[in-house]
C-alpha positions as CSV (number, residue, x, y, z in Angstrom):
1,X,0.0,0.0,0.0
2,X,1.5,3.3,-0.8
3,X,0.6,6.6,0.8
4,X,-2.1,9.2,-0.4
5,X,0.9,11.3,-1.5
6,X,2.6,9.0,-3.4
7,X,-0.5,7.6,-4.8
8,X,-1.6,11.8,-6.1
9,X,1.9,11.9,-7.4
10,X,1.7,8.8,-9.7
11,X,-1.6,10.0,-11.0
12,X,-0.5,13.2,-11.9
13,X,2.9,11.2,-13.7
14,X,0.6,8.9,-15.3
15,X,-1.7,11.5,-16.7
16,X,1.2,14.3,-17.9
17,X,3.2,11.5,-18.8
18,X,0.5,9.4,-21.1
19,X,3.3,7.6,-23.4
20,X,4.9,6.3,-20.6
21,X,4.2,3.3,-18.2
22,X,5.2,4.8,-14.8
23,X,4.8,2.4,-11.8
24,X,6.1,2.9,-8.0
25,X,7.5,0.0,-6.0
26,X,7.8,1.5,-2.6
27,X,7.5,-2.2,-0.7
28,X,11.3,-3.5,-1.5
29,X,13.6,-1.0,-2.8
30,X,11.3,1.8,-3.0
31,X,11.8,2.9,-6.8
32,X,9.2,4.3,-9.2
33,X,10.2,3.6,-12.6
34,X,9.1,5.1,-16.1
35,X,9.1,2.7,-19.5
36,X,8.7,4.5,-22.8
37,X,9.0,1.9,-26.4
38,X,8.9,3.0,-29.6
39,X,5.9,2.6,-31.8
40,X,7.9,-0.2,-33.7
41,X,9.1,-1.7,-30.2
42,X,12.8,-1.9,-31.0
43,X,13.8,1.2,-28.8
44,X,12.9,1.0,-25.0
45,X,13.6,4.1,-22.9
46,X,13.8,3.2,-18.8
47,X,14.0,5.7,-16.0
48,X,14.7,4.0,-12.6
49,X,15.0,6.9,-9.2
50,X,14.2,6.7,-5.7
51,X,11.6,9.5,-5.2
52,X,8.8,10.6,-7.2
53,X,9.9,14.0,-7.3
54,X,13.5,12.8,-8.9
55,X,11.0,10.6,-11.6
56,X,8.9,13.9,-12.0
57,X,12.4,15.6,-12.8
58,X,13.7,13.4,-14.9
59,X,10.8,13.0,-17.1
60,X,10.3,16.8,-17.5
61,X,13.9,17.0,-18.5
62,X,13.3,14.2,-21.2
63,X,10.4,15.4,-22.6
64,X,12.3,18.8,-22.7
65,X,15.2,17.3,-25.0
66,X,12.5,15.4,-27.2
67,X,11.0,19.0,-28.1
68,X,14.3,20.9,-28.3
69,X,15.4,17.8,-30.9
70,X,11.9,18.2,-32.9
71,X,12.5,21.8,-33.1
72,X,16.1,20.9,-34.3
73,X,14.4,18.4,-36.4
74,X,12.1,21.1,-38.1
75,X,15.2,24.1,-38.4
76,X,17.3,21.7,-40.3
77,X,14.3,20.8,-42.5
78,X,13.7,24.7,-43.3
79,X,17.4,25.1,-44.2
80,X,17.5,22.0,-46.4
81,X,14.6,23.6,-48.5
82,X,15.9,26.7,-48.5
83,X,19.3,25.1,-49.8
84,X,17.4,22.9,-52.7
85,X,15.6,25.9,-53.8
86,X,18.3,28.6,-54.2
87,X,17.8,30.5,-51.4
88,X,20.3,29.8,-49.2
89,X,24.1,28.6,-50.9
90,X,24.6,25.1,-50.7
């Protein structure tokens, strides 16, 4: 049984979190973990920490690099089409 705290705290993971599986194992080592796969299942991302909070961190940060490599993604896409229609020098 895990506390009213810990159990708000996994709902709120769960929900801001929806492509991951997050789960708490407080009885035993106490770790909450977070599993993300791929939609074709050959890449598995795994999150292992000792608090909630430290999860809640961790998962923030990762979903902050995902974004910053989209809008990476998207800029280099721009400049490519810039490049292949003569607006920029190759």
């Amino acid at each position: 049984m895990i506390s009213e705290a810990a159990a708000d705290l996994l709902e709120r993971l769960r929900a801001g979190y929806p492509g991951w599986e997050i789960s708490t194992h407080l009885l035993g080592l106490g770790l909450w973990t977070a599993e993300h796969r791929s939609e074709d299942g050959h890449a598995i991302h795994y999150i292992v920490c000792h608090t909630g909070e430290e999860l809640a961190a961790r998962l923030a940060e990762q979903q902050a690099q995902e974004q910053a490599d989209r809008l990476a993604g998207r800029a280099m896409d721009v400049i490519d089409r810039a490049v292949s229609e003569g607006r920029l020098p190759g």
